[in-house]
C-alpha atoms as one frame of an Amber mdcrd trajectory, in Angstrom:
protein
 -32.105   9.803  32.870 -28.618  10.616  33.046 -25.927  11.904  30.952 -22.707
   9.763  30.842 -19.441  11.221  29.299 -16.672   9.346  28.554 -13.205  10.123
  27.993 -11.855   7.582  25.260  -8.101   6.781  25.294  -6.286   7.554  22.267
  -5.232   4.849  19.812  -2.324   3.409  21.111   0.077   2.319  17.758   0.202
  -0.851  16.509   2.967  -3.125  14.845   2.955  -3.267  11.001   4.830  -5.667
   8.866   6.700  -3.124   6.833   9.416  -3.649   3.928  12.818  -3.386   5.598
  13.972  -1.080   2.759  10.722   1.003   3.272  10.957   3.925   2.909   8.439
   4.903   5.300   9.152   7.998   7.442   7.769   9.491  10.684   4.270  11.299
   9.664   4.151   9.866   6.144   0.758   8.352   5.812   0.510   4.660   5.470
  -1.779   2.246   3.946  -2.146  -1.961   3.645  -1.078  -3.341   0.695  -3.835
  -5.956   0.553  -1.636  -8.231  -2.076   1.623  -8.184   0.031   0.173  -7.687
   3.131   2.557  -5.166   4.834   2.223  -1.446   5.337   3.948   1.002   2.816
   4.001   4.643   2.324   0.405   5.445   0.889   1.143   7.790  -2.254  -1.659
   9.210  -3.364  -5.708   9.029  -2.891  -6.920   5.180  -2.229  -8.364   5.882
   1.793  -9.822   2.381   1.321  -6.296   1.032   2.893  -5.057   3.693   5.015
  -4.101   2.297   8.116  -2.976   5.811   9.816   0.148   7.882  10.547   3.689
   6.320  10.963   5.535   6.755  13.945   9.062   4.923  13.008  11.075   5.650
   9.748  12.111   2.899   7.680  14.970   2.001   7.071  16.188   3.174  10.290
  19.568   5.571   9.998  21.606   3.438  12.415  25.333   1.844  13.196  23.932
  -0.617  14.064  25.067  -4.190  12.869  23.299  -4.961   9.814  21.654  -8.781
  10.867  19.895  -6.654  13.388  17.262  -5.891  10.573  13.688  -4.188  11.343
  10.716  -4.800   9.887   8.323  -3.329  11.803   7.008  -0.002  12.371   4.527
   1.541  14.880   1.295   3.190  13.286  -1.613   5.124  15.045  -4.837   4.627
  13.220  -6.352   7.514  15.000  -5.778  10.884  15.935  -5.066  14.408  15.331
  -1.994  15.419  13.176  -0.367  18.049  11.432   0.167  17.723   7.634   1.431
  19.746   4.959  -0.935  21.606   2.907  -1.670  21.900  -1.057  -1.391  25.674
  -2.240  -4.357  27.901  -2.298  -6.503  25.510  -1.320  -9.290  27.195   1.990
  -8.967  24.632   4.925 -11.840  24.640   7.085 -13.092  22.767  10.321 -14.911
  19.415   8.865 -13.927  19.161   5.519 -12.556  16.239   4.277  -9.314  15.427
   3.226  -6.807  12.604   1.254  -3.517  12.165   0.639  -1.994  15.232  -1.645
   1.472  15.189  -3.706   3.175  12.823  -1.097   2.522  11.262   2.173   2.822
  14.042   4.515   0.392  16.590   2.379  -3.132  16.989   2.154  -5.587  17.861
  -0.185  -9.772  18.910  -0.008 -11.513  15.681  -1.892 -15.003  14.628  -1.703
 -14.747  11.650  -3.016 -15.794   8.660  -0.782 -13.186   6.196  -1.916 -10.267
   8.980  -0.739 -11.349  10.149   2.532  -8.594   9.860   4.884 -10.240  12.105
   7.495 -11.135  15.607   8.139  -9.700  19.049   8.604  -9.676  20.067  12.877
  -9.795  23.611  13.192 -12.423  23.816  16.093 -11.320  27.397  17.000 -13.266
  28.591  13.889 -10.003  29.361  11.990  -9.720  28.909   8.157  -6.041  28.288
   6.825  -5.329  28.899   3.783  -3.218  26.591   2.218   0.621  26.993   0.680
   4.395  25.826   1.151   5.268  25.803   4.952   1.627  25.887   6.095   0.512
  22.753   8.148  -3.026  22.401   8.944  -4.526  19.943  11.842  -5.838  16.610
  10.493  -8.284  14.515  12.530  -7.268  10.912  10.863 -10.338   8.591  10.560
  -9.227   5.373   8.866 -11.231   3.385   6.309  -9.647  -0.427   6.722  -8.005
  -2.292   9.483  -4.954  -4.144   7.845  -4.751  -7.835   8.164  -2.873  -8.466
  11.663  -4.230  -5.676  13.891
């Protein structure tokens, strides 16, 4: 018998129906509202519609003429990020993580219903956690929004 290893492709992003006021920045962590089925900036806990990380910021800061209106952004539902972290809090490879005092930080949970994914520190490293200090996210998504 053989051993077969695989090298998956990362999650390329995919187009959201977004508000075009947003606001949804680059990073901020996004979730499916389920009721007005487009992605907003997800502000707290609730990993049961997290869609992944936004790579566009809404509204965009352009010249542009204003009919020329976006309302779309590009999300990644998978992946390895950086996020802010929550003070004193002890960061360590494999523990799980949801959404902390906004949608770029991060906060230890072990509740089920707020899992967003899981801290990567596969070098063994523990970081501890306080303003300025990012820590590695590995983002594992609980819900696929409605036009994936």
């Amino acid at each position: 018998m053989t051993t077969e290893h695989r090298y998956v492709k990362p999650a390329d992003p995919a187009e959201y129906k977004c508000l075009v006021a947003g606001p949804i920045d680059t990073g901020d962590i996004v979730k499916w509202d389920t009721t007005g089925l487009k992605a907003e900036r997800q502000a707290t806990g609730g990993a049961t519609t997290c869609i992944g990380v936004s790579m566009d910021t809404i509204p965009l800061p352009s010249r542009i003429d204003s009919s020329d209106v976006v309302d779309r952004i590009r999300v990644v539902s998978e992946g390895v990020f950086s996020f802010k972290t929550t003070a004193t809090e002890s960061y360590k490879h494999g523990l799980w993580v949801e959404v902390g005092a906004d949608s770029q930080t991060i906060k230890l949970t072990s509740t089920d219903a707020n899992k967003i994914g899981k801290v990567w520190l596969p070098d063994g490293s523990t970081v501890t956690g306080a303003a300025g200090v990012e820590v590695q996210v590995k983002i594992m998504p609980q819900y696929v929004g409605n036009n994936l």
